[in-house]
N, CA, C and O atoms as CSV, one atom per row, in Angstrom:
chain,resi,resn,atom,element,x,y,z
A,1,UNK,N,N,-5.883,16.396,-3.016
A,1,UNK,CA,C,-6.571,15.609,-2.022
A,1,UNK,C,C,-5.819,15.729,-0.720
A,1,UNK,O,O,-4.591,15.692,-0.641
A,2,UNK,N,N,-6.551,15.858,0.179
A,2,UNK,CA,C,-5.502,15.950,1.449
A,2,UNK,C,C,-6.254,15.113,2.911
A,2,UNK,O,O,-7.472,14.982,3.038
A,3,UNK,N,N,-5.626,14.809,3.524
A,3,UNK,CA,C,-5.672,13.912,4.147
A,3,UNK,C,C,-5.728,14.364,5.906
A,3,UNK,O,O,-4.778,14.918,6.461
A,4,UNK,N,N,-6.823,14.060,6.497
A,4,UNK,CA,C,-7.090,15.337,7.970
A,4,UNK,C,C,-7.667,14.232,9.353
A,4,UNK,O,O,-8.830,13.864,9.516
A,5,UNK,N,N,-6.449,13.868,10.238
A,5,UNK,CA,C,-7.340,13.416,11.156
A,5,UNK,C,C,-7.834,14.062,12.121
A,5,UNK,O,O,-7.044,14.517,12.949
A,6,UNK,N,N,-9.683,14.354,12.344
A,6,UNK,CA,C,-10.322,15.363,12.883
A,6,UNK,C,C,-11.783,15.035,12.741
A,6,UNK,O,O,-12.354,14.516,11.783
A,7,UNK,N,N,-12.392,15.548,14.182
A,7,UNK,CA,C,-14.096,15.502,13.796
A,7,UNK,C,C,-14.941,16.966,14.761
A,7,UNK,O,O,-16.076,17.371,15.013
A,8,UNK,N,N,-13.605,17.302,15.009
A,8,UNK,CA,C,-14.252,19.209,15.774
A,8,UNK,C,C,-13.287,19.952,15.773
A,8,UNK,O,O,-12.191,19.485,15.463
A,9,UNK,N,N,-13.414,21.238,16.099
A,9,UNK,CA,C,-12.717,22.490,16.338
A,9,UNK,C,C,-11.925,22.606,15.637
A,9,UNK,O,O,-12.346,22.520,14.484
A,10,UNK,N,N,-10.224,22.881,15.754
A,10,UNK,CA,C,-9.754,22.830,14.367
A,10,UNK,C,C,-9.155,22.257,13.443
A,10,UNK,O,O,-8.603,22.820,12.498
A,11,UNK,N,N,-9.214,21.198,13.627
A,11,UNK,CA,C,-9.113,19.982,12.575
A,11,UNK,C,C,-10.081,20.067,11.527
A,11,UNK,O,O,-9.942,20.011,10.305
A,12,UNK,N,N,-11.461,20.266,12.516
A,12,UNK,CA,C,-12.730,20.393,11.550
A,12,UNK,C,C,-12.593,21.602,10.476
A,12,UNK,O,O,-12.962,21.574,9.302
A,13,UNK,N,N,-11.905,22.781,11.242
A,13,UNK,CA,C,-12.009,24.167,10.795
A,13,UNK,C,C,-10.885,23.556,9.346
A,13,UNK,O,O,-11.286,23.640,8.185
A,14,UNK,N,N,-9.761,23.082,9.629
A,14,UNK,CA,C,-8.565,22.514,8.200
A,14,UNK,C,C,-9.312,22.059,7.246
A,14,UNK,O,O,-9.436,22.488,6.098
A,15,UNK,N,N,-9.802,21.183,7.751
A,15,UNK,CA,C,-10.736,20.219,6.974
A,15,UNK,C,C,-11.455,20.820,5.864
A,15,UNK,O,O,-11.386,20.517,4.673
A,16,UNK,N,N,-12.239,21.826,6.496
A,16,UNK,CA,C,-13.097,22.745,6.137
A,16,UNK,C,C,-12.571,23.589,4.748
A,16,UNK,O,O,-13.097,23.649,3.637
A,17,UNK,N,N,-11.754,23.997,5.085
A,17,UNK,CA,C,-11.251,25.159,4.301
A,17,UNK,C,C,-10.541,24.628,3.115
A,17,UNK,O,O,-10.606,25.230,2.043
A,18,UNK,N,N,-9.525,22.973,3.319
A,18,UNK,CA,C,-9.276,22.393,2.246
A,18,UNK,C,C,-10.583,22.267,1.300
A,18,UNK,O,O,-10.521,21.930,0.118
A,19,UNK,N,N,-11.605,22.541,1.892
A,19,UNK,CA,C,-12.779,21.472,0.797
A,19,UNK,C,C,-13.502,22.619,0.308
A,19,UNK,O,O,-14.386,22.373,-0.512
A,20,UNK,N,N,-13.293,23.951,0.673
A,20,UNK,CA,C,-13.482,25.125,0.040
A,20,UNK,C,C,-12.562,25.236,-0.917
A,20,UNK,O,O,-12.846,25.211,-2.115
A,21,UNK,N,N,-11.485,25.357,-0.495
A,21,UNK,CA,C,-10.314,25.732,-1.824
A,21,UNK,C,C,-10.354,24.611,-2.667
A,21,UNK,O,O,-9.392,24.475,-3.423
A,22,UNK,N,N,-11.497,23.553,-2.717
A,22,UNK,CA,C,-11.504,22.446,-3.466
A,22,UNK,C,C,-10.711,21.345,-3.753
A,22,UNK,O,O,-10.259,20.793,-4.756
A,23,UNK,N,N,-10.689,21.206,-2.577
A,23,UNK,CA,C,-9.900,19.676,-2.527
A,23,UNK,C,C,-11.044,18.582,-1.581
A,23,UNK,O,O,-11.850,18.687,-0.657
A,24,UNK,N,N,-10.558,17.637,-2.399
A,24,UNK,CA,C,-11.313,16.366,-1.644
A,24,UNK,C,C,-10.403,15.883,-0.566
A,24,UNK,O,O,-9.181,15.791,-0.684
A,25,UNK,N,N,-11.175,15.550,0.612
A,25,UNK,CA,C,-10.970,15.434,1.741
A,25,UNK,C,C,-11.092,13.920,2.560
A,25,UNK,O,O,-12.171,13.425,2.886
A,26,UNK,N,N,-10.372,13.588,2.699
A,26,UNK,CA,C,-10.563,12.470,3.760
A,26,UNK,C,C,-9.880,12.830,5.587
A,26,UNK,O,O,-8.781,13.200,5.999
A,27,UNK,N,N,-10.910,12.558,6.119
A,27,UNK,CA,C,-11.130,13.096,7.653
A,27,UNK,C,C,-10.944,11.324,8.479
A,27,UNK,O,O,-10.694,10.254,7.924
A,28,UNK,N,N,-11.138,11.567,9.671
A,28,UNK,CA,C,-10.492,10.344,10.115
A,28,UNK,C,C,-10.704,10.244,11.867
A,28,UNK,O,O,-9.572,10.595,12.201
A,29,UNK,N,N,-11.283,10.042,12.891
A,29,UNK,CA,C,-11.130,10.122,14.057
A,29,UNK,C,C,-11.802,8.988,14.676
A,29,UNK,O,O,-12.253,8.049,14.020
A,30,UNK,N,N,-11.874,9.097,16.132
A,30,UNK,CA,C,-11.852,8.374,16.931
A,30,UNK,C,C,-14.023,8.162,17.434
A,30,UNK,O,O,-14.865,7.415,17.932
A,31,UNK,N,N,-13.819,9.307,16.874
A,31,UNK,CA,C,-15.295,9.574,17.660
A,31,UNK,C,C,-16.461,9.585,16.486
A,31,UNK,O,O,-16.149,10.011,15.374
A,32,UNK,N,N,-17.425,9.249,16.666
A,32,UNK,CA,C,-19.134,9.010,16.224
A,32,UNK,C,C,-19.247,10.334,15.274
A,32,UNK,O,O,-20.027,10.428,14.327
A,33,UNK,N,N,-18.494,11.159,15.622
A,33,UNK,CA,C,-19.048,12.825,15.180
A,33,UNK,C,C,-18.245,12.932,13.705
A,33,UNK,O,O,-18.328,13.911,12.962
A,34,UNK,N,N,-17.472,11.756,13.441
A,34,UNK,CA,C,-16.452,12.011,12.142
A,34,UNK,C,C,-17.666,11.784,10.843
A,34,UNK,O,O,-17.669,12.704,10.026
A,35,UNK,N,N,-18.622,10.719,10.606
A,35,UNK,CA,C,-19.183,11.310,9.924
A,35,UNK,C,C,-20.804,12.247,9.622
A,35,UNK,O,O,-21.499,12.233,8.606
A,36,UNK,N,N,-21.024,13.014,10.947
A,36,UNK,CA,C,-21.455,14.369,10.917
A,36,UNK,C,C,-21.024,15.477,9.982
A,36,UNK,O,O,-21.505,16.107,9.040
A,37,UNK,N,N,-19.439,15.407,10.956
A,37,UNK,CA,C,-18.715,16.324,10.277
A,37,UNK,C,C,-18.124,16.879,8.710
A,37,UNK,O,O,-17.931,17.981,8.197
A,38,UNK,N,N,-17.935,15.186,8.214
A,38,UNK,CA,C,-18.131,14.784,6.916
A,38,UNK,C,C,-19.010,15.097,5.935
A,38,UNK,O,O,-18.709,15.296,4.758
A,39,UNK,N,N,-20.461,15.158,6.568
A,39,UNK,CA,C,-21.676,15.146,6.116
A,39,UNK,C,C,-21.765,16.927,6.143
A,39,UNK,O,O,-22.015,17.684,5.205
A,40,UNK,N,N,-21.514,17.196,7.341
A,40,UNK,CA,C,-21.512,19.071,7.182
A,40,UNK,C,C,-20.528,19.500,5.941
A,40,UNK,O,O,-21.090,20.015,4.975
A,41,UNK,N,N,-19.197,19.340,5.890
A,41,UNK,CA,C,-18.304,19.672,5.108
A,41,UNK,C,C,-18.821,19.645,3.860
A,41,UNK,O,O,-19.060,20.655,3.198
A,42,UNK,N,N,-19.082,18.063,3.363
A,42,UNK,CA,C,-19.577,18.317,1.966
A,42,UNK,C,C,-20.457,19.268,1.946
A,42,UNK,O,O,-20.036,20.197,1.256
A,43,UNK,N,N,-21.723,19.515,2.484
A,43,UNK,CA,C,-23.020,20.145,2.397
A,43,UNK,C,C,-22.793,21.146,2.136
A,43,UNK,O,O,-23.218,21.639,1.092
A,44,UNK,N,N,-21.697,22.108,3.382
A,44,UNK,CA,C,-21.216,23.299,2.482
A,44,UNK,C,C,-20.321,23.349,2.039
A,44,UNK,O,O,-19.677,24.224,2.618
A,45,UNK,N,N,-19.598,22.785,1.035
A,45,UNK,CA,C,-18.608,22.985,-0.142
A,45,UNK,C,C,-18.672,22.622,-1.123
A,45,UNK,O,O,-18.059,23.103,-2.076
A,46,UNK,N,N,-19.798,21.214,-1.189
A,46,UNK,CA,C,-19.962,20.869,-2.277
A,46,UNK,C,C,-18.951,19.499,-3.151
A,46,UNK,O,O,-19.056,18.795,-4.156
A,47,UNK,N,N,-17.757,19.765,-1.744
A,47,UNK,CA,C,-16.898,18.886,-2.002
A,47,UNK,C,C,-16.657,17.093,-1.644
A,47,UNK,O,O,-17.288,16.947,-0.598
A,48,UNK,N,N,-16.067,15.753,-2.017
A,48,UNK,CA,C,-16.272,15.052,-1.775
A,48,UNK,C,C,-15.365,14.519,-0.551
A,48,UNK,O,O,-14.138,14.591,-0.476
A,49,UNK,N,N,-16.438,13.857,0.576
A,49,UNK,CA,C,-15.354,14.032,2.084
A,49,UNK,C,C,-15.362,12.404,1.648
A,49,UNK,O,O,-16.122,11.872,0.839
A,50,UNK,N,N,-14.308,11.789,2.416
A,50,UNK,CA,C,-14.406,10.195,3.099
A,50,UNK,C,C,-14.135,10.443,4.594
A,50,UNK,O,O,-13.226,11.080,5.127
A,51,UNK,N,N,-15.493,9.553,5.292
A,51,UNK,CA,C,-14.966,9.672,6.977
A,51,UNK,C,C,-14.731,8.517,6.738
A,51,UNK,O,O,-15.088,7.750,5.843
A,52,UNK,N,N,-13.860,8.396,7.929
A,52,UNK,CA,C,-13.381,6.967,8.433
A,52,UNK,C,C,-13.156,7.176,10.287
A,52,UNK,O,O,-12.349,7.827,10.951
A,53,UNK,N,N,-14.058,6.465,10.570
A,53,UNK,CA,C,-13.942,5.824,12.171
A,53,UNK,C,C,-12.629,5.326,12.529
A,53,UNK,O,O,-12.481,4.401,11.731
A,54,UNK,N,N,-11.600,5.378,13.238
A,54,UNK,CA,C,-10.458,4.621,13.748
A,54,UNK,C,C,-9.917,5.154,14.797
A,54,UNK,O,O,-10.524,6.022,15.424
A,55,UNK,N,N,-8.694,4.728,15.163
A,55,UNK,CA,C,-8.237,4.714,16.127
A,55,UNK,C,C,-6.700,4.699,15.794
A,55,UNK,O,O,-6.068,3.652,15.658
A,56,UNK,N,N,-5.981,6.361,15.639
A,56,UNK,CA,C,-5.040,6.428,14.673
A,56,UNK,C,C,-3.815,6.108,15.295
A,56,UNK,O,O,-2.854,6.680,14.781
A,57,UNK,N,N,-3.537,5.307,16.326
A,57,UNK,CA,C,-2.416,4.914,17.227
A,57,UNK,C,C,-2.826,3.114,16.932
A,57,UNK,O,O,-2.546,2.198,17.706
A,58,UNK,N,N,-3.489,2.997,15.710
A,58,UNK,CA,C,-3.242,1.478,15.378
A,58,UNK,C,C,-3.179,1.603,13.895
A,58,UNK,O,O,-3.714,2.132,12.921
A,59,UNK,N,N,-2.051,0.676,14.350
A,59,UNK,CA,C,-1.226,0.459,12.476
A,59,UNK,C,C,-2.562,-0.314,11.771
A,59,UNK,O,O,-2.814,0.484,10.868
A,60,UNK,N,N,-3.001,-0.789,11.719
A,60,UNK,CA,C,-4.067,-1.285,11.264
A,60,UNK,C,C,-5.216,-0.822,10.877
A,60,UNK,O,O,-5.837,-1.350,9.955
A,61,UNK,N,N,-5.648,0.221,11.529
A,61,UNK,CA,C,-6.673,1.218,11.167
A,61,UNK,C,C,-6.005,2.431,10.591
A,61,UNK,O,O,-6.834,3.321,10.405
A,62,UNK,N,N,-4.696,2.792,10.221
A,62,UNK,CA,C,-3.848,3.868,9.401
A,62,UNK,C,C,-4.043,2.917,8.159
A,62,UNK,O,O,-4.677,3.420,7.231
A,63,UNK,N,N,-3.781,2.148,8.061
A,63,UNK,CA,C,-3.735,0.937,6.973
A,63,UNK,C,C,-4.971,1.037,6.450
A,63,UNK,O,O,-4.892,1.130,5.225
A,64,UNK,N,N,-6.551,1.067,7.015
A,64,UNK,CA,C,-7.375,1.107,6.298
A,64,UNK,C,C,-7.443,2.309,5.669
A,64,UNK,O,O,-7.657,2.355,4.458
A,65,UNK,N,N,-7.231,3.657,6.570
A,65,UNK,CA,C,-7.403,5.126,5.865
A,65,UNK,C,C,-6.807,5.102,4.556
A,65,UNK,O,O,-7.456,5.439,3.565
A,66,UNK,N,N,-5.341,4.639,4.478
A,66,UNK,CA,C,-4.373,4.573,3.608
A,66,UNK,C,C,-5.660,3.764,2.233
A,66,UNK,O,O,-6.389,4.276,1.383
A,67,UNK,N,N,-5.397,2.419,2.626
A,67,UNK,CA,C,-6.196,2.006,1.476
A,67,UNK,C,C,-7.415,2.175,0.973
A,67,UNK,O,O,-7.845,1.763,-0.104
A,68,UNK,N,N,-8.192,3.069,2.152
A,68,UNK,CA,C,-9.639,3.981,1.398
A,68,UNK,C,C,-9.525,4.664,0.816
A,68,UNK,O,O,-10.062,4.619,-0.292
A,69,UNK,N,N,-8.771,5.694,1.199
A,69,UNK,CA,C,-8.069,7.151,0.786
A,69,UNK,C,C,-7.485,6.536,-0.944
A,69,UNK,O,O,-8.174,6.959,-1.873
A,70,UNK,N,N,-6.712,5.930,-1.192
A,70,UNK,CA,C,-5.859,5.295,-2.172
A,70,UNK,C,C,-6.914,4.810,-3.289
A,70,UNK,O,O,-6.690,5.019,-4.481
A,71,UNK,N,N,-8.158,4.106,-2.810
A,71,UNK,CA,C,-9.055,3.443,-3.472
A,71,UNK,C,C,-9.785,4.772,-3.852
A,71,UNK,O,O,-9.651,5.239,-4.983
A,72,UNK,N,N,-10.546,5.369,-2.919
A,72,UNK,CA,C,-11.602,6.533,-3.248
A,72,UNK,C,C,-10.903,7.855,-4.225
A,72,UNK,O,O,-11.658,8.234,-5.120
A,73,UNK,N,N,-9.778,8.456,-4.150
A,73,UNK,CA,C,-8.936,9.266,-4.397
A,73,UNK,C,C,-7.798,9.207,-4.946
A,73,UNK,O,O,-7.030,10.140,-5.180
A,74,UNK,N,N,-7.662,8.029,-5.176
A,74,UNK,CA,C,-6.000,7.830,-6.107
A,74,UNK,C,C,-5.106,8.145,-5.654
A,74,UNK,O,O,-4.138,8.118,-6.414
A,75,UNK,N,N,-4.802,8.680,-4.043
A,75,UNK,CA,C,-3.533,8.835,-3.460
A,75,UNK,C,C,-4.249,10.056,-2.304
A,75,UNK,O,O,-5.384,10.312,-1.902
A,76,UNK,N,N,-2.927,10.569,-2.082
A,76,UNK,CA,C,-2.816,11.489,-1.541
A,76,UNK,C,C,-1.983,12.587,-1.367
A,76,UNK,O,O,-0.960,12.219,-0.790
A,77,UNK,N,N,-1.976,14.239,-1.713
A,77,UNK,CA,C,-1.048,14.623,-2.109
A,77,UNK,C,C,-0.937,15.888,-0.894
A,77,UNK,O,O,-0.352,16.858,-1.376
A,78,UNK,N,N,-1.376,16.121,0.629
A,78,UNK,CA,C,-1.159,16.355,1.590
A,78,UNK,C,C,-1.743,15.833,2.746
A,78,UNK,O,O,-2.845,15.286,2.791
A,79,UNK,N,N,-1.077,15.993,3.561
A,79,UNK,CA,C,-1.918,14.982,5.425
A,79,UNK,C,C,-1.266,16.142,6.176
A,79,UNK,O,O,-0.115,16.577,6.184
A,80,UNK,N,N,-2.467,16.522,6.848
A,80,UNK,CA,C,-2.278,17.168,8.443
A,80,UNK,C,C,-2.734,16.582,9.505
A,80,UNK,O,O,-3.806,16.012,9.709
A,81,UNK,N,N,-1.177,16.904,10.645
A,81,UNK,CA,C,-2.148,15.702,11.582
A,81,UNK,C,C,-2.553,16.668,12.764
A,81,UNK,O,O,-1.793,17.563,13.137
A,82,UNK,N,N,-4.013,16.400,13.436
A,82,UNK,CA,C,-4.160,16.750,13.906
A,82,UNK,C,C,-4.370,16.636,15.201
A,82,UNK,O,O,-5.210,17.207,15.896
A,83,UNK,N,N,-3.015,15.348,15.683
A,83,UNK,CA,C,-3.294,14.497,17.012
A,83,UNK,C,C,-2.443,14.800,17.792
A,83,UNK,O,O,-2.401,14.151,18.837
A,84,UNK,N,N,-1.540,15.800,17.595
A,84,UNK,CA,C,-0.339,16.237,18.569
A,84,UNK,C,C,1.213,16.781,17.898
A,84,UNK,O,O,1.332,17.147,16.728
A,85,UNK,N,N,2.220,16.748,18.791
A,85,UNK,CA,C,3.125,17.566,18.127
A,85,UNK,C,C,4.216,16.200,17.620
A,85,UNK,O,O,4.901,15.477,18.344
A,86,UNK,N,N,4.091,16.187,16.374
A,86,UNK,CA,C,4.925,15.667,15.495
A,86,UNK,C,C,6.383,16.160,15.804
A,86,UNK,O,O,6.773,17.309,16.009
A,87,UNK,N,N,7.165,14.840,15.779
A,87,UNK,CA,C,8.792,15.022,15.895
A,87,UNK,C,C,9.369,15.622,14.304
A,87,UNK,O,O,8.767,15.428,13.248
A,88,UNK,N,N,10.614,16.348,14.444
A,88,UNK,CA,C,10.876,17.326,12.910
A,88,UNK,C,C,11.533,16.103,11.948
A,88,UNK,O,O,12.374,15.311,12.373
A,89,UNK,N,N,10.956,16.092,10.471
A,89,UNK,CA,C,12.161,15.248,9.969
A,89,UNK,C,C,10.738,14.457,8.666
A,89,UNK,O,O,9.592,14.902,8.592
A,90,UNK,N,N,11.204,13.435,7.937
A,90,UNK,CA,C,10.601,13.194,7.087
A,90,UNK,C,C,9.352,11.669,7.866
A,90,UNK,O,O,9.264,11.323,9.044
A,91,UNK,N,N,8.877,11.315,7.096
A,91,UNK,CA,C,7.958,9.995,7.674
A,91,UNK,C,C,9.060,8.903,7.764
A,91,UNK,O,O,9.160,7.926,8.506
A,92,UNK,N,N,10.039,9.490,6.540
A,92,UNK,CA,C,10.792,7.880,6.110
A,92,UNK,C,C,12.228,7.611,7.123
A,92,UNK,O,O,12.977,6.636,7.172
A,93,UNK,N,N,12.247,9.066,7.971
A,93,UNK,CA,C,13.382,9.066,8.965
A,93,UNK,C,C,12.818,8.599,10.048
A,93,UNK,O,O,13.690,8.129,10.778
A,94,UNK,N,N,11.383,8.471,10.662
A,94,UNK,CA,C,11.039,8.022,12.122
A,94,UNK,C,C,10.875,7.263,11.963
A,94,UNK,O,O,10.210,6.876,11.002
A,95,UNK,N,N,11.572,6.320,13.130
A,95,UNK,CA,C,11.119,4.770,13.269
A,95,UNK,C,C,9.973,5.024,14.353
A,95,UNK,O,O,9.488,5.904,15.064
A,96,UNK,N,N,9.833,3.340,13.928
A,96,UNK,CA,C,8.113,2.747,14.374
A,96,UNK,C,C,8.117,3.202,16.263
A,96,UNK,O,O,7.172,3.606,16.940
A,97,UNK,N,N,9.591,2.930,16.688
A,97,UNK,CA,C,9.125,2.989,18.117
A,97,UNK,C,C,8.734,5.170,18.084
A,97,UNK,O,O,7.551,5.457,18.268
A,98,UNK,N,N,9.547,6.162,17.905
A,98,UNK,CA,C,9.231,6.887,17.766
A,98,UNK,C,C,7.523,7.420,17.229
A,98,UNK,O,O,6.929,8.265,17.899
A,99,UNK,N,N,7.001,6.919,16.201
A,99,UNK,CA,C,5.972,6.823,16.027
A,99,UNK,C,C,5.029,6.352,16.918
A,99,UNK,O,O,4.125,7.179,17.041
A,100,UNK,N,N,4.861,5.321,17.618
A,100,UNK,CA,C,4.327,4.708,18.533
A,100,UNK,C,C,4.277,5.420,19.808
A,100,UNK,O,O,3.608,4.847,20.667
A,101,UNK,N,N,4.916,6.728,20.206
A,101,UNK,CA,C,4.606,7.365,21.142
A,101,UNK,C,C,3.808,7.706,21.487
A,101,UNK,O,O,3.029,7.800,20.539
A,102,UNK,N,N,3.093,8.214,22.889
A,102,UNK,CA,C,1.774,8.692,22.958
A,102,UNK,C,C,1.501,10.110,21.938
A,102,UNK,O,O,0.599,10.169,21.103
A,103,UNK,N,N,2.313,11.009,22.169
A,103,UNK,CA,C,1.893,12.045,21.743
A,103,UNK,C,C,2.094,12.524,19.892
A,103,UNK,O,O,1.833,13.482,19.165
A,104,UNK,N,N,2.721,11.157,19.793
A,104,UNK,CA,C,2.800,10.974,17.835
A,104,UNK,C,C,2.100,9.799,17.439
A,104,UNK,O,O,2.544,8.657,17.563
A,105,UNK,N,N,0.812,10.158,16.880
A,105,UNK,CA,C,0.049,9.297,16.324
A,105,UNK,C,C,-0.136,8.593,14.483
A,105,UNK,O,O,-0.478,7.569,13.890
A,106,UNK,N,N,0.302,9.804,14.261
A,106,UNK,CA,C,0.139,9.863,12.460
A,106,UNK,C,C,1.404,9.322,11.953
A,106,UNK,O,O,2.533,9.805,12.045
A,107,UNK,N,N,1.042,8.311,11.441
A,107,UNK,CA,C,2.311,7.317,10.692
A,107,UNK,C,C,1.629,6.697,9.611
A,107,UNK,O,O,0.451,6.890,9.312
A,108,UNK,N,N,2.637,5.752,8.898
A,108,UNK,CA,C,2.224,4.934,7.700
A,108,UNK,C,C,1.755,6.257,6.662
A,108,UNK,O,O,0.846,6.250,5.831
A,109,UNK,N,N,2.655,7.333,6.994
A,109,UNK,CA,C,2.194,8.086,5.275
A,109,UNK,C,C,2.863,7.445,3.890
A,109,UNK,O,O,2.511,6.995,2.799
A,110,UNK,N,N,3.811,7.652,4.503
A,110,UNK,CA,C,5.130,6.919,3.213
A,110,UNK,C,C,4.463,6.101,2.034
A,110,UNK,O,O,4.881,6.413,0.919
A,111,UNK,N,N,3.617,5.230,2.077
A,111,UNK,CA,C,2.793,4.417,1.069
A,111,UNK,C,C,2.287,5.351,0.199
A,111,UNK,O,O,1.988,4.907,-0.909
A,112,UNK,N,N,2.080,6.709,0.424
A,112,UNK,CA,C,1.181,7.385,-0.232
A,112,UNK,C,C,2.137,8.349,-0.567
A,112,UNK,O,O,1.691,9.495,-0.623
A,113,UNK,N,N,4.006,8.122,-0.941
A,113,UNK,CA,C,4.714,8.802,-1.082
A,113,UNK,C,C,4.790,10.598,-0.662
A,113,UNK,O,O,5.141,11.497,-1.426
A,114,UNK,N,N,4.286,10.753,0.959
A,114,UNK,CA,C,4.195,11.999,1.162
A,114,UNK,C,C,5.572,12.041,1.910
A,114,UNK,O,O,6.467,11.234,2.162
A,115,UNK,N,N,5.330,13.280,2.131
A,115,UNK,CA,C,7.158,14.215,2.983
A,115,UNK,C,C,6.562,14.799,3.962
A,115,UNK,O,O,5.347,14.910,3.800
A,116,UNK,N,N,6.993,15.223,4.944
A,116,UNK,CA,C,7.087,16.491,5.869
A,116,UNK,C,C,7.622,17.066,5.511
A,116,UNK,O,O,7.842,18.139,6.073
């Protein structure tokens, strides 16, 4: 199962290709088009997407992905993020203010025991 925040170009294209090589997918963005995109993906792969609407620079809406993702899929066993350039190092080494930067959005993996 892997875990993709994205609703065009190549996020969509990741997205995509996880759900070919058969993995179930949970997608995640900001914009109206997340479940389109959702809706395309399955259609051609056959595979099962979860969109989720949010706004991934709030702990609170990572929190819901987390517990959809967790509920629908039983975990999660990769996340790509697709919101900017991630600082090097594990989830469980960046603190919250680091995370909270503009250009690092994807946090709160750790619950779902993932690594970088």
């Amino acid at each position: 199962m892997g875990w993709q925040t994205t609703s065009k170009g190549l996020g969509k294209a990741k997205a995509r290709q996880f759900a070919r090589e058969g993995a179930k997918v949970a997608i995640c963005a900001r914009s109206q088009l997340i479940d389109t995109t959702a809706a395309e993906i399955a259609s051609e792969t056959g595979t099962e997407v979860l969109s989720l609407r949010v706004d991934v620079s709030s702990q609170a809406d990572i929190e819901r992905v987390i517990n959809a993702t967790v509920e629908k899929f039983g975990g999660s066993d990769i996340l790509v993020t697709n919101t900017g350039d991630p600082p090097a190092g594990t989830f469980d080494d960046i603190n919250l203010v680091t995370w909270k930067t503009p250009h690092w959005h994807c946090r709160y993996f750790s619950p779902l025991g993932g690594k970088v």
